[in-house]
LODOKOL-917135 format. One record per residue (C-alpha): chain; x, y, z. Coordinates in Angstrom, 1 decimal. Example, Ala and Ser with C-alpha at 12.3 -4.5 7.8 and 13.67 -1.06 7.14 Angstrom:
REM residues 2
ch:A | x:12.3 | y:-4.5 | z:7.8
ch:A | x:13.7 | y:-1.1 | z:7.1
END
This chain:
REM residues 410
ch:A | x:0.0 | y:0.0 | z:0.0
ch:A | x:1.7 | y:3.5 | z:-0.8
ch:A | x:0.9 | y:6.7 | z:1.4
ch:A | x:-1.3 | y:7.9 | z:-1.0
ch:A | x:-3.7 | y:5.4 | z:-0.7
ch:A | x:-2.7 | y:5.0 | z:3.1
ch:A | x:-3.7 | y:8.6 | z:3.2
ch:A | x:-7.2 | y:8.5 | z:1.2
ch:A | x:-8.0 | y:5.8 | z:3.6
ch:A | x:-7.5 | y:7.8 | z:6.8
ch:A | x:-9.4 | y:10.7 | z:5.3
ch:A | x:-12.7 | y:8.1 | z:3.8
ch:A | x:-12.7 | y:7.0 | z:7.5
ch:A | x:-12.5 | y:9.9 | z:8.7
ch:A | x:-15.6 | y:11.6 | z:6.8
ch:A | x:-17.5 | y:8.7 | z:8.2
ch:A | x:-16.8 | y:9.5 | z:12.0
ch:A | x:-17.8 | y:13.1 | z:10.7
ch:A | x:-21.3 | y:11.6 | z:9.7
ch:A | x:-21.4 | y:9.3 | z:13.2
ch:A | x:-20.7 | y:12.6 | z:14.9
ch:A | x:-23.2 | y:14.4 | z:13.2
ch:A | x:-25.9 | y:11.8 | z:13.7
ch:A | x:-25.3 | y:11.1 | z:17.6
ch:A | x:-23.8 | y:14.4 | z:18.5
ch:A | x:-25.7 | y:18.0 | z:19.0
ch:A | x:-27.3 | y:19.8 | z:22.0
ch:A | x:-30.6 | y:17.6 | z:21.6
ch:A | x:-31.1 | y:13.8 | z:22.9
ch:A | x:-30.5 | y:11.1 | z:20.4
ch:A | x:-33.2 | y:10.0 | z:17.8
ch:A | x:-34.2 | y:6.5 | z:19.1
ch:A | x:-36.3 | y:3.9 | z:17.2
ch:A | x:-39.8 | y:4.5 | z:18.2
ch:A | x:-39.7 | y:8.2 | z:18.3
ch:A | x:-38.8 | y:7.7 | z:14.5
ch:A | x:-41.4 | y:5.1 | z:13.8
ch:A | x:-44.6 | y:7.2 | z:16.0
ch:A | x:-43.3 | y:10.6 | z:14.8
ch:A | x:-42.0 | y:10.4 | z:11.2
ch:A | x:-44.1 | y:7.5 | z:10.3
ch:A | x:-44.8 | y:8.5 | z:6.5
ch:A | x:-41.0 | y:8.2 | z:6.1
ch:A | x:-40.9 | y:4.8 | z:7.5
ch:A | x:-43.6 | y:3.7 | z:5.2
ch:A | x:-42.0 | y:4.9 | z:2.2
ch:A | x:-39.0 | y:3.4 | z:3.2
ch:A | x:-40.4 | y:0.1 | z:3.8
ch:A | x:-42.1 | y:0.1 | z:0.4
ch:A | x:-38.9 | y:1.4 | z:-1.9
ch:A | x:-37.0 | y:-1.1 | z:0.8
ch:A | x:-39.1 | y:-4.1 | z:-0.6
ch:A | x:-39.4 | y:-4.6 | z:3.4
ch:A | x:-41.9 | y:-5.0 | z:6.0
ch:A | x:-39.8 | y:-3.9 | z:9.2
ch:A | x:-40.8 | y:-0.8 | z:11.0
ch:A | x:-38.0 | y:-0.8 | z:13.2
ch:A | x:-35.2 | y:-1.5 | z:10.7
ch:A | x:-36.5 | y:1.2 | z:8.4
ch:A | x:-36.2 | y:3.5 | z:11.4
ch:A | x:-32.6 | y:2.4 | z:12.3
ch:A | x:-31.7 | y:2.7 | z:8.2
ch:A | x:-33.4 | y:6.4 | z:8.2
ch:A | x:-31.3 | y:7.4 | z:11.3
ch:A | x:-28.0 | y:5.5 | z:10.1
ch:A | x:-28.4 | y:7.8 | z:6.8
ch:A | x:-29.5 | y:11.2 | z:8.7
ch:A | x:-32.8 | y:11.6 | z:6.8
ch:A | x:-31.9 | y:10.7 | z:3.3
ch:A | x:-34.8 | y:8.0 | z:2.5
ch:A | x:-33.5 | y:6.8 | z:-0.6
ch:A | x:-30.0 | y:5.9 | z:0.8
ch:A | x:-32.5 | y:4.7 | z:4.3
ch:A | x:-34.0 | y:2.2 | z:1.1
ch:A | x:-31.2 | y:0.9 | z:-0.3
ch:A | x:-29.8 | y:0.1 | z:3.6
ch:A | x:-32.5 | y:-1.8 | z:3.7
ch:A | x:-33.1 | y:-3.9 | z:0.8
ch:A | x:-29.4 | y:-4.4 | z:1.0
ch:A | x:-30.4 | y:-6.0 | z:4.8
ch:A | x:-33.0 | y:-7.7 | z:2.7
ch:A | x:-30.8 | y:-9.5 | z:0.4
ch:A | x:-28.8 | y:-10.8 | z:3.2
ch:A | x:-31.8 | y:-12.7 | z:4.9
ch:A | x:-33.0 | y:-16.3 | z:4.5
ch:A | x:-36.3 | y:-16.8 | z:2.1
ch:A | x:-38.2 | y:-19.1 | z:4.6
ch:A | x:-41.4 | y:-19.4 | z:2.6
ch:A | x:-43.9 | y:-18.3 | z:0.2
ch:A | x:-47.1 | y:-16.8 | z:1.7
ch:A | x:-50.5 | y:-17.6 | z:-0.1
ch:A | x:-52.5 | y:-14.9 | z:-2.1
ch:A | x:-54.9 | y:-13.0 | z:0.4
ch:A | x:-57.9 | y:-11.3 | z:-1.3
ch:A | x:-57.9 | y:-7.3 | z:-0.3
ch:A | x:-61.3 | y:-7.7 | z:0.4
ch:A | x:-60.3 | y:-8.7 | z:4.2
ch:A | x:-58.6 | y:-5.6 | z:4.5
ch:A | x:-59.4 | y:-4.0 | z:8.2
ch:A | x:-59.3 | y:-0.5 | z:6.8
ch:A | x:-58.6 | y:2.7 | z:8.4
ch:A | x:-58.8 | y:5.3 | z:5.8
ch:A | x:-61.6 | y:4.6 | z:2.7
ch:A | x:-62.6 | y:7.1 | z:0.3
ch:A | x:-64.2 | y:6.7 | z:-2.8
ch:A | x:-64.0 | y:9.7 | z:-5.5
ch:A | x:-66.3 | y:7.6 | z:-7.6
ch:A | x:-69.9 | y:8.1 | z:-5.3
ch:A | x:-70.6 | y:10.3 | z:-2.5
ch:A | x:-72.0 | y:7.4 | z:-0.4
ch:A | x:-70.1 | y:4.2 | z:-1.3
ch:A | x:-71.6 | y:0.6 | z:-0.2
ch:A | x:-69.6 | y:0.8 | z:3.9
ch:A | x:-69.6 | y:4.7 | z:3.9
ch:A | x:-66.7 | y:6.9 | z:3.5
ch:A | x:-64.1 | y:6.7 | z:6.5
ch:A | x:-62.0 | y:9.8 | z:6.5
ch:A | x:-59.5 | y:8.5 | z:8.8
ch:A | x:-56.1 | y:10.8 | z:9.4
ch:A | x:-55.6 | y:12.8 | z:6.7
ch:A | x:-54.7 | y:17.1 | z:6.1
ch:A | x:-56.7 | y:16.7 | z:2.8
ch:A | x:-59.0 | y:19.2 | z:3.6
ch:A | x:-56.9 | y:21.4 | z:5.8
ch:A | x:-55.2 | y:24.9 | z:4.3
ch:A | x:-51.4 | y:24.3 | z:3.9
ch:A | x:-50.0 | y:26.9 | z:6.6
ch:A | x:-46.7 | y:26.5 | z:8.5
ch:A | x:-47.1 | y:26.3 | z:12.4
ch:A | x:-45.3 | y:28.9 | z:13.4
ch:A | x:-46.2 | y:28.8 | z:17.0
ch:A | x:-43.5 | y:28.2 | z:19.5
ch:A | x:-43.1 | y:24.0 | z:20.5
ch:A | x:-44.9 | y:24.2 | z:23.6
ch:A | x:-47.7 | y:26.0 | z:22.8
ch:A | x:-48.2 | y:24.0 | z:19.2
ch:A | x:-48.2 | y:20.5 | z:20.9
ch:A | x:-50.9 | y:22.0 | z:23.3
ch:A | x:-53.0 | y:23.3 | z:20.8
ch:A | x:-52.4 | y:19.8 | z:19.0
ch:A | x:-53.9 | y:18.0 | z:22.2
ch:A | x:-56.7 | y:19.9 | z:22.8
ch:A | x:-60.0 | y:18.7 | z:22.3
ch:A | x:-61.8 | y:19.9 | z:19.1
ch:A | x:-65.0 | y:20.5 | z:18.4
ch:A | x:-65.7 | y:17.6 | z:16.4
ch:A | x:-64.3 | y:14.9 | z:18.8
ch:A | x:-67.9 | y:13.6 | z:19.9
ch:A | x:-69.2 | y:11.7 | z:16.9
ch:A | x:-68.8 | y:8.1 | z:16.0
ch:A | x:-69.7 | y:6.3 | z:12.4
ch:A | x:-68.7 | y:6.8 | z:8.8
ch:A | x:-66.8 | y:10.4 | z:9.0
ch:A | x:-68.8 | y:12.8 | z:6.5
ch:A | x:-67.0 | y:15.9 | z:6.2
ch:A | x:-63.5 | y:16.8 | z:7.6
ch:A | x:-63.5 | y:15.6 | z:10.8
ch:A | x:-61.5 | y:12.9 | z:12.9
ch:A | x:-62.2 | y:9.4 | z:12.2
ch:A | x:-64.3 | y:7.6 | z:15.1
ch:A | x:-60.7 | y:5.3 | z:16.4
ch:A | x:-59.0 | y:8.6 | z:17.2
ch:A | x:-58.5 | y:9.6 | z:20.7
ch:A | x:-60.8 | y:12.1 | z:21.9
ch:A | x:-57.6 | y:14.6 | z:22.1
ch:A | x:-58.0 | y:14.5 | z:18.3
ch:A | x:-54.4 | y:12.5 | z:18.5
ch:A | x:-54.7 | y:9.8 | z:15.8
ch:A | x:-54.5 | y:6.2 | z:18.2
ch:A | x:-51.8 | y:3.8 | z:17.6
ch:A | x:-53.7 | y:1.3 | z:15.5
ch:A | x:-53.8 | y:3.5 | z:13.0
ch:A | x:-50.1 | y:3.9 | z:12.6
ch:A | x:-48.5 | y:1.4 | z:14.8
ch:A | x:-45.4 | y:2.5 | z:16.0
ch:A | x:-43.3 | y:-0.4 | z:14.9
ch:A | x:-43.6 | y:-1.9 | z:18.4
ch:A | x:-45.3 | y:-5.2 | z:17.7
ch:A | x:-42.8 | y:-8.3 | z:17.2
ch:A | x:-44.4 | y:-9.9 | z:14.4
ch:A | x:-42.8 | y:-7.0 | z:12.4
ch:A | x:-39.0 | y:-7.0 | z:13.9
ch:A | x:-38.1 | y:-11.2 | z:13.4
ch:A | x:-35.1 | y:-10.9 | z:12.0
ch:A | x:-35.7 | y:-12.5 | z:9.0
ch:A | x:-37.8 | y:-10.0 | z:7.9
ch:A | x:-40.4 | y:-12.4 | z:8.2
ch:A | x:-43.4 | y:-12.2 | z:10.6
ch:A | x:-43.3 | y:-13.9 | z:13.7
ch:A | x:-45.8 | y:-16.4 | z:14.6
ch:A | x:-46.9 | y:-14.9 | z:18.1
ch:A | x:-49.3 | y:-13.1 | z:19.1
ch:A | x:-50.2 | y:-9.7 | z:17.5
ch:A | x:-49.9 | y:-6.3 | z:19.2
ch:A | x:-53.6 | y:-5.3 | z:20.2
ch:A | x:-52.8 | y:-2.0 | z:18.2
ch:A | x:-51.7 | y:-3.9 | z:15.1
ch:A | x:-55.1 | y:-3.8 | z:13.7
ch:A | x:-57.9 | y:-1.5 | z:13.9
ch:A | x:-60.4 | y:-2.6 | z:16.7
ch:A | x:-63.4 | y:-4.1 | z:16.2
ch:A | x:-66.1 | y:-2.3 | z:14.7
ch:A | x:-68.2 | y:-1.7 | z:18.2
ch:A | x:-69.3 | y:1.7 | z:16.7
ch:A | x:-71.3 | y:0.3 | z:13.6
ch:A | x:-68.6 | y:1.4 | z:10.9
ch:A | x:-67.9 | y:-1.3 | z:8.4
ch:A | x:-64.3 | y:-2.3 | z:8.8
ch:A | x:-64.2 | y:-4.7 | z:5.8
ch:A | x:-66.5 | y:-2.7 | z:2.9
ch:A | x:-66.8 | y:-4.6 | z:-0.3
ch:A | x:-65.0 | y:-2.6 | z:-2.9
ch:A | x:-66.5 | y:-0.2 | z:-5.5
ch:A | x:-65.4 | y:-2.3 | z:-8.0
ch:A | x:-68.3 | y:-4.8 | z:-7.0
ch:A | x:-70.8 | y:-2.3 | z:-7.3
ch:A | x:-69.6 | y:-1.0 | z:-11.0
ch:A | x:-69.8 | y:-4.9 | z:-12.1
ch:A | x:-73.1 | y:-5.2 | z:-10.7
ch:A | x:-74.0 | y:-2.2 | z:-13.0
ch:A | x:-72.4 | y:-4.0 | z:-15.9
ch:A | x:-70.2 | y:-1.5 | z:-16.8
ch:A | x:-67.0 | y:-2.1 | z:-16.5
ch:A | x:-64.3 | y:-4.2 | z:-19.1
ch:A | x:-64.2 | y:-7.9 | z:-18.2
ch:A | x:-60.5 | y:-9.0 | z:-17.1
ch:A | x:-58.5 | y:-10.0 | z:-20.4
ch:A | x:-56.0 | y:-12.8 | z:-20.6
ch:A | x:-56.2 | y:-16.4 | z:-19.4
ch:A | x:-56.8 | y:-15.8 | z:-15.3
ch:A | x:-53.9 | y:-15.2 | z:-13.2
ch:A | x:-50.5 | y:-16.7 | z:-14.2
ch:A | x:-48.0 | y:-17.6 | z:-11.1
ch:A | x:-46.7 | y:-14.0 | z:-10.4
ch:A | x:-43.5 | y:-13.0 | z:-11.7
ch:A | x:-40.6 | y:-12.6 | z:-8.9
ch:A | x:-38.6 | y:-9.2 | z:-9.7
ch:A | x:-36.7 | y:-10.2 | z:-6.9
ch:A | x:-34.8 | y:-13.3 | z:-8.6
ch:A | x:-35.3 | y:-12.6 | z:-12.2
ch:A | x:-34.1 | y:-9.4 | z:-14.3
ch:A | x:-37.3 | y:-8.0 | z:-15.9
ch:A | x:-37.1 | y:-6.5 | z:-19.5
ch:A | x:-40.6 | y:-5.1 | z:-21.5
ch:A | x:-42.5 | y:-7.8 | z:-22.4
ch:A | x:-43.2 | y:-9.4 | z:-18.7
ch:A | x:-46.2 | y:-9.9 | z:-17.3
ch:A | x:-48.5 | y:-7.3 | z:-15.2
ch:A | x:-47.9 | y:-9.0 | z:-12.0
ch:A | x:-43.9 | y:-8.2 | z:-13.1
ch:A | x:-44.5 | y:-4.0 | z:-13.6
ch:A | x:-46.9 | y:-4.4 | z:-10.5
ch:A | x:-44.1 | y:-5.5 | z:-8.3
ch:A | x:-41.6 | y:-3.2 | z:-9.9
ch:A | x:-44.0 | y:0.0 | z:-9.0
ch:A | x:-44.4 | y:-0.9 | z:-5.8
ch:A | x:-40.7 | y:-1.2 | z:-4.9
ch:A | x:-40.0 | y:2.1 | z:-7.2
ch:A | x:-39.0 | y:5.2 | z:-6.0
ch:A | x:-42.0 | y:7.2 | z:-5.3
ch:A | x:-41.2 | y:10.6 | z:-7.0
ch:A | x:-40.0 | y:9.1 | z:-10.1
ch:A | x:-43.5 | y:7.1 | z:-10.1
ch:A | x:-45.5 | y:9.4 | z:-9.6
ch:A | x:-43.5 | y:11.9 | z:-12.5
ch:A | x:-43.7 | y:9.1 | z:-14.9
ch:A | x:-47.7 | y:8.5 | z:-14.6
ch:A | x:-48.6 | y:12.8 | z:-14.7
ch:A | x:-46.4 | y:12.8 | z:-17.3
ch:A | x:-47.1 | y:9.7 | z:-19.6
ch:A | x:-48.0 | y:10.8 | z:-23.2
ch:A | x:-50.4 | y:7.7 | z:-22.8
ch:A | x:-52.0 | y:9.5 | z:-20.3
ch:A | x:-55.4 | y:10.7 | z:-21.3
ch:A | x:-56.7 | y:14.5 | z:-21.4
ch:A | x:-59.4 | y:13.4 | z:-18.6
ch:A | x:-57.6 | y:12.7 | z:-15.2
ch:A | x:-57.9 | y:8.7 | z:-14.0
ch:A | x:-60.8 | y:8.7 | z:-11.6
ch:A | x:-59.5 | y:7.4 | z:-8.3
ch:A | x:-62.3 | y:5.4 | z:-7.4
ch:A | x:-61.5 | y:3.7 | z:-4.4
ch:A | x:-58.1 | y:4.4 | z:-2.0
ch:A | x:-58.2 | y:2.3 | z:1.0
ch:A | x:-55.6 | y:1.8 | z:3.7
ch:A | x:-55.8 | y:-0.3 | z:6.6
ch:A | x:-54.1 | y:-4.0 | z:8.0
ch:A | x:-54.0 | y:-7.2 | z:5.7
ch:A | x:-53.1 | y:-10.4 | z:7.4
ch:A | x:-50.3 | y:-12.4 | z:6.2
ch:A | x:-50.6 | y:-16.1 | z:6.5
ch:A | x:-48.5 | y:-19.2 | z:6.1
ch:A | x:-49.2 | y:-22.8 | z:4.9
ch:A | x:-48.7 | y:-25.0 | z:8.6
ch:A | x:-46.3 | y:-27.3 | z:7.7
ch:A | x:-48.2 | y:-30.3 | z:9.7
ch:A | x:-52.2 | y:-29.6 | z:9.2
ch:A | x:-51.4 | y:-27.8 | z:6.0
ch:A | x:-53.7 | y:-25.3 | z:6.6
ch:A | x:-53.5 | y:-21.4 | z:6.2
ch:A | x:-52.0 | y:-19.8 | z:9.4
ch:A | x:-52.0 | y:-16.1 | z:10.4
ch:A | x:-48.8 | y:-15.4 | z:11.4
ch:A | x:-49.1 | y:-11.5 | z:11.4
ch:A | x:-50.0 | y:-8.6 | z:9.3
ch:A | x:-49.0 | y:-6.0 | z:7.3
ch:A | x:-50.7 | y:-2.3 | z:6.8
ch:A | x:-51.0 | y:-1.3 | z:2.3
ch:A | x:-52.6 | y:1.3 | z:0.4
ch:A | x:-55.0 | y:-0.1 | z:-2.3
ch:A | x:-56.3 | y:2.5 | z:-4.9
ch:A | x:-58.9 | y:1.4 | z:-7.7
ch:A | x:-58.9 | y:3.5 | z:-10.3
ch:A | x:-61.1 | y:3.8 | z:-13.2
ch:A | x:-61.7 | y:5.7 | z:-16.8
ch:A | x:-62.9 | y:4.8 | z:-20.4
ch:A | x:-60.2 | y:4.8 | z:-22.7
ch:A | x:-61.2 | y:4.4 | z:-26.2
ch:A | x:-59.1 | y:1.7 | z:-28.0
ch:A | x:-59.0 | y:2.1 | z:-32.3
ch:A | x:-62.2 | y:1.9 | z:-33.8
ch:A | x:-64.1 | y:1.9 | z:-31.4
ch:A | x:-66.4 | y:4.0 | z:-28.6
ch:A | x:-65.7 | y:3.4 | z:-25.2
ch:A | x:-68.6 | y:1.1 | z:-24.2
ch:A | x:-67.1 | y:0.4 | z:-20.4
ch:A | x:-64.6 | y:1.1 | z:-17.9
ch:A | x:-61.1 | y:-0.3 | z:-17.6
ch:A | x:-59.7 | y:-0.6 | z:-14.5
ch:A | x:-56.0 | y:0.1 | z:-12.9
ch:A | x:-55.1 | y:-1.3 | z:-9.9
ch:A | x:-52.1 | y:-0.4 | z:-7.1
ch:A | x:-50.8 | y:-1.7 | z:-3.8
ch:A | x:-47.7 | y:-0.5 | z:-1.6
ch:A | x:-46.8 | y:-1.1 | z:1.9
ch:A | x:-47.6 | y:1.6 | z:4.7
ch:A | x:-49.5 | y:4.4 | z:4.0
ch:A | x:-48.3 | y:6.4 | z:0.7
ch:A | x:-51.2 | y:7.2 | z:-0.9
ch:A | x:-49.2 | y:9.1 | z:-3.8
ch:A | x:-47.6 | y:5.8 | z:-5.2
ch:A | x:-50.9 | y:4.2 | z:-4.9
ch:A | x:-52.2 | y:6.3 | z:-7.1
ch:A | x:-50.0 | y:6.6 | z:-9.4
ch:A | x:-49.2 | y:2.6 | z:-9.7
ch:A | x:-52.9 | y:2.5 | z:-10.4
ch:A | x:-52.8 | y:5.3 | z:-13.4
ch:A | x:-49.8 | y:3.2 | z:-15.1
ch:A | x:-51.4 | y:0.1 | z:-14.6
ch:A | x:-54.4 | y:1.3 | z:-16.1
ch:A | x:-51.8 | y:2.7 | z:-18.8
ch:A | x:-50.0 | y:-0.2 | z:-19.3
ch:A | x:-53.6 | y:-2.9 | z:-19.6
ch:A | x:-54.9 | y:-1.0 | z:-22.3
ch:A | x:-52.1 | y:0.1 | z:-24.5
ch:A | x:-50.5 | y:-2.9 | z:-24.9
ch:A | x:-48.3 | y:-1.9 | z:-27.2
ch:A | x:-46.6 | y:1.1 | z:-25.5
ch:A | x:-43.3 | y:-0.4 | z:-25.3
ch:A | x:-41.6 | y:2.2 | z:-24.2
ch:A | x:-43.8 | y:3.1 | z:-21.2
ch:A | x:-43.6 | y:-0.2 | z:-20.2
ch:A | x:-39.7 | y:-0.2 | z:-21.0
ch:A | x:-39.7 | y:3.1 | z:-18.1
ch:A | x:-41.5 | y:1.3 | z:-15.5
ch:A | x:-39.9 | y:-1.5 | z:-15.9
ch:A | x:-36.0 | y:-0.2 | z:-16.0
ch:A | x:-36.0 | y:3.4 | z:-15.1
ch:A | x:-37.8 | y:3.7 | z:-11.6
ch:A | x:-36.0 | y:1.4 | z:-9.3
ch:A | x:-34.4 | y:4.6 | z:-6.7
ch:A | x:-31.3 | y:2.0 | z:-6.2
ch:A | x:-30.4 | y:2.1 | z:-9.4
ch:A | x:-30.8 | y:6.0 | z:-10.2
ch:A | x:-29.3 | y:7.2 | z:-6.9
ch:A | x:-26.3 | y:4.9 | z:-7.2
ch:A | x:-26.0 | y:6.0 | z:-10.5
ch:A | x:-25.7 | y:9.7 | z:-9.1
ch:A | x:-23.4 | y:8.0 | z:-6.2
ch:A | x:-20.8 | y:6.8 | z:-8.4
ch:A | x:-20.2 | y:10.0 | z:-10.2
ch:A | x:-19.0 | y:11.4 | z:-6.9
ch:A | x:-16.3 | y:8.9 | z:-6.4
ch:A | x:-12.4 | y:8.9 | z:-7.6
ch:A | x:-12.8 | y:8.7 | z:-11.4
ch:A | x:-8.8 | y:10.0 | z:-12.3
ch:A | x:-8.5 | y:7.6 | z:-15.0
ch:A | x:-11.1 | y:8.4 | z:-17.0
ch:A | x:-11.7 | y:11.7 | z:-16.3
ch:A | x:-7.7 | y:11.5 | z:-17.7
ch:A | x:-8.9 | y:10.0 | z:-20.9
ch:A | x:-11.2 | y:12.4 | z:-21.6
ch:A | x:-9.3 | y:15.3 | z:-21.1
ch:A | x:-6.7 | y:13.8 | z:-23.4
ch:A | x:-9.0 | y:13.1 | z:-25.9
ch:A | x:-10.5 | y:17.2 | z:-25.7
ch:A | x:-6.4 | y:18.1 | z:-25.8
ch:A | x:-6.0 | y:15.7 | z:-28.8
ch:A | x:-9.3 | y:17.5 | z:-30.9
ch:A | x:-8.1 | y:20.7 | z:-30.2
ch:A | x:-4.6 | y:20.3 | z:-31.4
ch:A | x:-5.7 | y:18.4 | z:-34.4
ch:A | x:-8.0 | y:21.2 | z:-35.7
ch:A | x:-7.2 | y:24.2 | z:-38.0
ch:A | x:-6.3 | y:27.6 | z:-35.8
ch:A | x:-9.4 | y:29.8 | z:-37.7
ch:A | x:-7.7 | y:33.1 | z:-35.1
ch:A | x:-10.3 | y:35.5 | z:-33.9
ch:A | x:-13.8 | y:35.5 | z:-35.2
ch:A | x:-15.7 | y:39.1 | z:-35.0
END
């Protein structure tokens, strides 16, 4: 080893004990797990979902080792991932047991189970809190005037499971707290659930499990029956490269592991995309349970659960020659709550069904919105690249020596 290289190591390690400073030093108190996972739990979500991951506590360590950076918190992560045993397959669950939290439907003022507002600044003004700490987690506490109504929320108001302080309860974002989430295998443990896993039971009338507004537009005959041959076994992204041409349950996959800005860009600004905006019809977030196959009775176990967004989205798009006679349908699912890639998974799916031959939007989704890939892109043009910055340089000297001297122009 010569001193050069002696001396580029000293300084790489010692830019890293200025990040490990940075991250555990300061006036205030350490950032510990669950502070992360109840306070910034949007960012834990999103991590999770880009992360290919369901571990709540991981993706707060990963968002702390990185100092806030998500997609650097997501590629800690699905790195972790890769290292970890695959100790099973779990079997399909149908959405339609989803425990939900959070249900609006776009699509009809008063959907079959009633629309369930849940935690959301949807229908707040955007204003910065400027009030000083204490008084803004006072004001935050206090009771509001809407805290006394149970049932289907009907304007903007807090969902009947919050706390009567208007502070949205636990079971609505758990705080990464229940084991079945931390094994470390990444897989859930078979013990008992946290009681705060899952929304409670639905003592206050509200319809936890509501059919889907899908059911009600094929009881009106009105939407496009599902093309192809059924269901094939679903593509795994995760051992297989994908390249245009896979199947839907492959660009599925891919979207719901893609970074979320890139995901949403690429849907709002699709050429496919038509004039009319996709109606969102139906955006649901709440707990699905995850099961396993008992290896003695052979039976379907629940061995934890996991919260998703689901978004149903709908619009006629006119194929050649011919009117639109019924609605296609898009369809998107992501870990956590990120309504945003939801969506937009939904918009390109719903894209990506009906023009079957837009190879190059399908060639995007497929190749282009994976944040590991773009972000170390960026990463490796910040490392030592002498050599071939070298070359080029030589090459510029070598064009500009070889060409005619012209002298001054006017």
């Amino acid at each position: 080893m010569t001193a050069v290289d002696d001396a580029g190591g000293r300084a790489a390690r010692a830019a890293a004990r200025l990040v490990e400073r940075a991250r555990s030093g300061g006036r205030s108190a350490p950032l510990d797990t669950e502070q992360i996972t109840e306070r910034l739990g949007l960012a834990v979500d999103r991590v999770m979902g880009e992360g290919g991951l369901w571990a709540p506590r991981l993706a707060a360590r990963a968002i702390r080792q990185s100092g806030g950076d998500l997609p650097e918190a997501a590629h800690l992560l699905r790195a972790h991932r890769t290292a970890l045993p695959r100790l099973g397959v779990t079997p399909p669950v149908p959405t339609g047991e989803l425990r939900v939290v959070r249900r609006i439907s776009s699509a009809f003022r008063n959907p079959p189970g009633g629309q369930v507002l849940g935690r959301t600044l949807d229908y707040v003004g955007r204003l910065l809190d400027l009030l000083p700490e204490d008084e803004g987690r006072a004001r935050s506490t206090a009771p509001g005037p809407d805290d006394d109504g149970d049932g289907p929320a009907a304007g903007p108001r807090p969902h009947a499971h919050e706390h009567p302080t208007g502070t949205p309860h636990t079971h609505e974002h758990p705080p990464g707290t229940p084991h079945t989430h931390e094994h470390p295998t990444g897989t859930p443990h078979p013990g008992t659930p946290h009681p705060h896993e899952a929304p409670p039971p639905a003592a206050d009338g509200v319809e936890r499990t509501p059919a889907h507004v899908l059911s009600v537009f094929r009881e009106m005959g009105v939407v496009a029956p599902p093309s192809g041959a059924g269901d094939p076994e679903p593509y795994d992204v995760t051992r297989h490269p994908v390249r245009p041409g896979a199947p839907r349950s492959a660009w599925l996959q891919t979207m719901a592991r893609a970074d979320t800005g890139s995901l949403l860009h690429l849907w709002y600004g699709s050429d496919w995309r038509p004039a009319g905006h996709e109606v969102p019809g139906e955006l649901r977030h709440g707990a699905l349970p995850v099961r396993m196959t008992h290896p003695v009775t052979g039976r379907p176990v629940t061995v934890g659960q996991v919260r998703v967004s689901e978004v149903q989205t709908f619009h006629s798009l006119p194929r050649a020659g011919e009117l639109p006679m019924t609605l296609d349908v898009g369809y998107g699912i992501c870990f956590g709550h990120n309504e945003r890639k939801a969506i937009s998974m939904a918009g390109l799916d719903l894209l990506l069904s009906h023009h079957e031959g837009a190879a190059d939007l399908q060639h995007d989704v497929l190749l282009t919105l994976d944040g590991l890939d773009s972000t170390g892109y960026v990463q490796r043009l910040k490392l030592p690249r002498h050599v071939e910055f070298t070359s080029v340089l030589e090459r510029a000297r070598a064009a500009r020596g070889d060409a005619p001297h012209t002298g001054d122009t006017a």
